[in-house]
N, C-alpha and C positions, 0 to 999 in steps of 0.2 A: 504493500500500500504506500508507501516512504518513498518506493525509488523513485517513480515519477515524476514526482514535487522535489526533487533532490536540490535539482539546478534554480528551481524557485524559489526556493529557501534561502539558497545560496545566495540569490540575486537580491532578493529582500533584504537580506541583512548587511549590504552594501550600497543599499539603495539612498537616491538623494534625501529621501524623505525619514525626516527624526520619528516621526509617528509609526511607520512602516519598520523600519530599522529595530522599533521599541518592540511589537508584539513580535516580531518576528524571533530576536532575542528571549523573549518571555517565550513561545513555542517551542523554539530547541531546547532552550535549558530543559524544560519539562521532558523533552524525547530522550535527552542525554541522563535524566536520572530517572530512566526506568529503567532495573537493573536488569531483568532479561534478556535485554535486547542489543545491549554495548554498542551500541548507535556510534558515539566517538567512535569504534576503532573498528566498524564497518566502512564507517562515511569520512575519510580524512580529510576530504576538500570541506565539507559541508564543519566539521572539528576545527580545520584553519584558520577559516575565515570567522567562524561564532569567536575565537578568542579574538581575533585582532578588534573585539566592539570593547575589550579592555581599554581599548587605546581611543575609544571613536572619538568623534570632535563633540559631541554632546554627553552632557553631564550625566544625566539620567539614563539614557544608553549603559552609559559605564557602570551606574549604580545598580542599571537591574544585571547584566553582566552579575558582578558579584554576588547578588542575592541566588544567580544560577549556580552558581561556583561553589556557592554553601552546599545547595540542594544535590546538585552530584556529587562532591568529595563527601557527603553521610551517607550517599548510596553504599558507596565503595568506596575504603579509601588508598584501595589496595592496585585500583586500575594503574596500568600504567599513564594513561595521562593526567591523574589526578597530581602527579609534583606540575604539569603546566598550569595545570586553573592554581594551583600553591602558590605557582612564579607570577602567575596575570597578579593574582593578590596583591601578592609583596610590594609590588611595583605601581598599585594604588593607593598605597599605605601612605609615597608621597606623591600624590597626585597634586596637581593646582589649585583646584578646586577641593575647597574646607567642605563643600557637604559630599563629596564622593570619598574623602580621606576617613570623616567619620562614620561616613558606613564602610569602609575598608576596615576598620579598626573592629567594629561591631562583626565584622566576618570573622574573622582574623578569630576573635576571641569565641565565637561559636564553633569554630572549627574547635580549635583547642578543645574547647568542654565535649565535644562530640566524640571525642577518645583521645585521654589524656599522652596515654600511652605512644600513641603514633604523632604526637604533633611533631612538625618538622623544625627543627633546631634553629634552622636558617631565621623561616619565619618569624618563632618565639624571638630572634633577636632584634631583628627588624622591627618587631611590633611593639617592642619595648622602646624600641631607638623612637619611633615616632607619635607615642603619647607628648600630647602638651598641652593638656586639658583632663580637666575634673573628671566628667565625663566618661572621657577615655581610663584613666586610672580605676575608675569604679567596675568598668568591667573586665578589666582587666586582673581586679584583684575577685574579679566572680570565678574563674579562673585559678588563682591562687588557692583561693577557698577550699575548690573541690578538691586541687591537690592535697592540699595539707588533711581533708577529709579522709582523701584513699591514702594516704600515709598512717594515718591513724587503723582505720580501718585492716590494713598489713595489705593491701591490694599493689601498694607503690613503695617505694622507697625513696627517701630524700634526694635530690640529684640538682646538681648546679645550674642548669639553666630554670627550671623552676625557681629555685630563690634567687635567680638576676634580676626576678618581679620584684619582688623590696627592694632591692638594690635600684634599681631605673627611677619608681618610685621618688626614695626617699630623696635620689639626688637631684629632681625636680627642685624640692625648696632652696636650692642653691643655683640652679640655672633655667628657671623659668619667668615670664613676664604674667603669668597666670598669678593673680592675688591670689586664687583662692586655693595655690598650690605651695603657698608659702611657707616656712614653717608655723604660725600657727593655725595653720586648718592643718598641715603634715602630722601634727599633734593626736588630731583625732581620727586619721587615717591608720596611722599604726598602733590605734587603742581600740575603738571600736570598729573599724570595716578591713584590716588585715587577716586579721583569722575564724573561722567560723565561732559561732557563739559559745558553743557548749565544747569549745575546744582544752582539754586541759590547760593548766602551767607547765606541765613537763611537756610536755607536747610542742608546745608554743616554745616554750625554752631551748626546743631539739632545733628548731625552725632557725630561731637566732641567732644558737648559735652557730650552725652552718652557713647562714646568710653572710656572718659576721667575717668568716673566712675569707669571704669573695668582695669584703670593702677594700675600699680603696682610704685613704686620706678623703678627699670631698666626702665621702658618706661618713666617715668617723665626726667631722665638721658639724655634716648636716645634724648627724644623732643629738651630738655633746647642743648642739643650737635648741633645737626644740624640748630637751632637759631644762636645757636652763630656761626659754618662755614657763615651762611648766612649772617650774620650782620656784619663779621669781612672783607667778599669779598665785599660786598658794601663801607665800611667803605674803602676799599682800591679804590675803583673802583670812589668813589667822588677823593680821594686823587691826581688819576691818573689825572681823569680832571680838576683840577685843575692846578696840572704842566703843561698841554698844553696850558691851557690859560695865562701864567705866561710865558712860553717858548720865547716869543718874547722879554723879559727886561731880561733874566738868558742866561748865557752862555752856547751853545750847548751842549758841554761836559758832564759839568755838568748835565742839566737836563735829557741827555739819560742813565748818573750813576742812576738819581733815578730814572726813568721810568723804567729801565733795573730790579731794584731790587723791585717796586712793581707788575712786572710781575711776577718776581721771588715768589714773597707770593701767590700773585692772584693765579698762576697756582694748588699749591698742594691743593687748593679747587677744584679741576677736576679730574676723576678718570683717565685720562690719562696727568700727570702734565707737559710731554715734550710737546705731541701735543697741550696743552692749552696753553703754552709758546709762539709757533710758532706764534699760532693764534692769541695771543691779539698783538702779532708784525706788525700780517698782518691788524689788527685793526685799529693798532695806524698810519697805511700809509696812512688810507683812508682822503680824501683832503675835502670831502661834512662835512661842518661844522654844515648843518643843524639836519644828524644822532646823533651827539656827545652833542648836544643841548636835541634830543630827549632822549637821555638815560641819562640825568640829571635830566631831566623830571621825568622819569620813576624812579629813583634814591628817586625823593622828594615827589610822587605820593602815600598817604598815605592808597587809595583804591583799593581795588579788582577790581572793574568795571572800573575803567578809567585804570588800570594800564594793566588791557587786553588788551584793545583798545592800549594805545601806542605801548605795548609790541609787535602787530600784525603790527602798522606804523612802527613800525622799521624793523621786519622780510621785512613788502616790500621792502623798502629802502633795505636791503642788496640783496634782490632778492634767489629765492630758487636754481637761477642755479651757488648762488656763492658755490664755493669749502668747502670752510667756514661753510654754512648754519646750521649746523647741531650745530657745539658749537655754533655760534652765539645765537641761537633758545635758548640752554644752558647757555649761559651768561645774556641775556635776562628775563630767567626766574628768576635765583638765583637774578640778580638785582632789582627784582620785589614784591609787599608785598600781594605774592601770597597765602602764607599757614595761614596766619590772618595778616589781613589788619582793619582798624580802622573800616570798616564795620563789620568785623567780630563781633569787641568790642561791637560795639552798638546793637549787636543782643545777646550776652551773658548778657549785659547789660540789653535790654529787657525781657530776660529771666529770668534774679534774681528779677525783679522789677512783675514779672507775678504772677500767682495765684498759678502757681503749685512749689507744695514745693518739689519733691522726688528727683531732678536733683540739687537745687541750691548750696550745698555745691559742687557738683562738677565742677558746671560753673564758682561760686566765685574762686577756687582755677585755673582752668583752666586759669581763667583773671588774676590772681595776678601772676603764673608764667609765662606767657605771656612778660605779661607789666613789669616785675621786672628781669626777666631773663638774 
């Protein structure tokens, strides 16, 4: 039924017209992932020409292009011409066009989830090289996630270019024009959306410390940076509580000048420093003396696991239909001794004290700039 329309197909999909060009793309891709029939590797004129709409002069061409190159590489990703539609990828990853790049990126990272196991190295590197955007880091560490999942799981085993994802990652907050890749949003990247949720400390801690292997200087930099946002907003955030309990024997005045100016600091730890301003104002209204108690707690809370738990008694107390919710959730975490925690310590600890020797310069050095930083 196919051969007829062979040379039609073929003509369509170099034809002048964007519109014609478009379904025509959307038709093959669909013939190329029906796995029966191995279309690619019967029809190699009609397979030539479908990749070279990677390159076409319209955007959208290219974009649905890719969306085809998803749908046959999870056919099979075993065909031989699956590394081409790999390579058309790669090579939209930096394409001109900012919305053809980030659906390259969105490929890229659905491939990978679609079997961990086979993603192609080349790829994974390229696709790390061309995150520069929020966006793009978020799915990319979807990705991350599952990995660190099937490591847990025993399905995988830890391996280097998987953890070059934190690495690419982190060294964003040092070479990007993205605010919101700064280090402090990088803060709440590698606390709350690096590893899956219910992911142990030791777990997390295996992760680490392998990743840690593969820094360089800039990522040592970037880490020691976003420590210190995090240590200098707690350090301010005891100070604050402190003035309100001291507020009853000091003069109003007075004490709403220095409240007024540790907001002032707290806030440019926020990637948006006005709306963090408002909000620790609206904070500072709330009368329940028992939340302010809590997040002293959470303040002096040296662990990972307990410091979850409060961190989530607090979010109820403010409740998710406050206006707020959202930085609180944000102030909450930064206050929290989420990204290593004394649990942490005691599992790198256990690990330099262990049998395996290949990791421990790197856990040692991991702990001493930790703890010294």
């Amino acid at each position: 039924m196919l051969l007829p329309i062979i040379d039609s197909l073929i003509g369509e999909l170099s034809a002048n017209q964007v519109d014609v060009r478009l379904k025509a793309v959307k038709l093959v891709g669909k013939v190329f992932a029906i796995l029966e029939q191995h279309v690619a590797q019967k029809f190699r004129d009609l397979f030539v020409q479908f990749l070279e709409r990677f390159y076409d002069k319209s955007a959208y061409v290219r974009i649905e292009a890719l969306q085809c190159a998803k749908a046959v590489y999870a056919v099979n990703p075993f065909w031989s011409e699956s590394h081409e539609f790999i390579t058309s990828v790669e090579d939209r990853l930096f394409d001109s066009d900012a919305e053809v790049r980030m659906h390259a990126v969105v490929v890229a990272c659905d491939i990978f989830s679609s079997n961990l196991k086979l993603v192609p190295k080349k790829l994974m590197a390229l696709m790390a090289e061309a995150i520069k955007r929020l966006q793009d880091t978020e799915k990319l560490m979807e990705v991350y996630q599952d990995y660190c999942k099937k490591c847990c799981e025993g399905s995988m085993t830890i391996s280097d270019h998987f953890e070059e994802i934190p690495c690419k990652i982190l060294i964003l907050c040092r070479h990007t024009e993205c605010e919101e890749l700064r280090p402090k949003r990088m803060e709440l990247i590698l606390a709350d959306h690096l590893f899956p949720d219910h992911l142990s400390v030791m777990e997390r801690t295996k992760h680490w410390i392998h990743m840690f292997s593969l820094f360089r200087t800039d990522h040592i930099k970037a880490l020691i940076t976003v420590w210190y946002h995090k240590r200098r907003l707690q350090e301010d955030m005891k100070n604050y509580l402190a003035m309100r309990k001291r507020s009853k024997n000091i003069c109003a005045e007075e004490t709403q000048k220095e409240i007024e100016s540790v907001f002032t600091k707290m806030a440019t730890y926020f990637v948006n420093s006005h709306k963090a301003k408002e909000c620790l104002h609206e904070l500072n209204k709330i009368k329940d003396n028992n939340l302010f108690k809590s997040l002293e707690r959470l303040l002096e809370e040296p662990t990972f696991t307990n410091g979850q738990t409060i961190k989530a008694e607090l979010l109820e107390m403010v409740g998710d239909k406050n206006p707020n919710y959202d930085f609180m959730h944000e102030l909450f975490s930064k206050c929290s001794s989420n990204i290593f925690s004394s649990e942490h310590v005691q599992c790198i600890l256990d690990y330099c004290y262990g049998d395996e020797d290949r990791l421990k310069y790197s856990s040692e050095k991991l702990l001493v700039i930790q703890v010294f930083s």
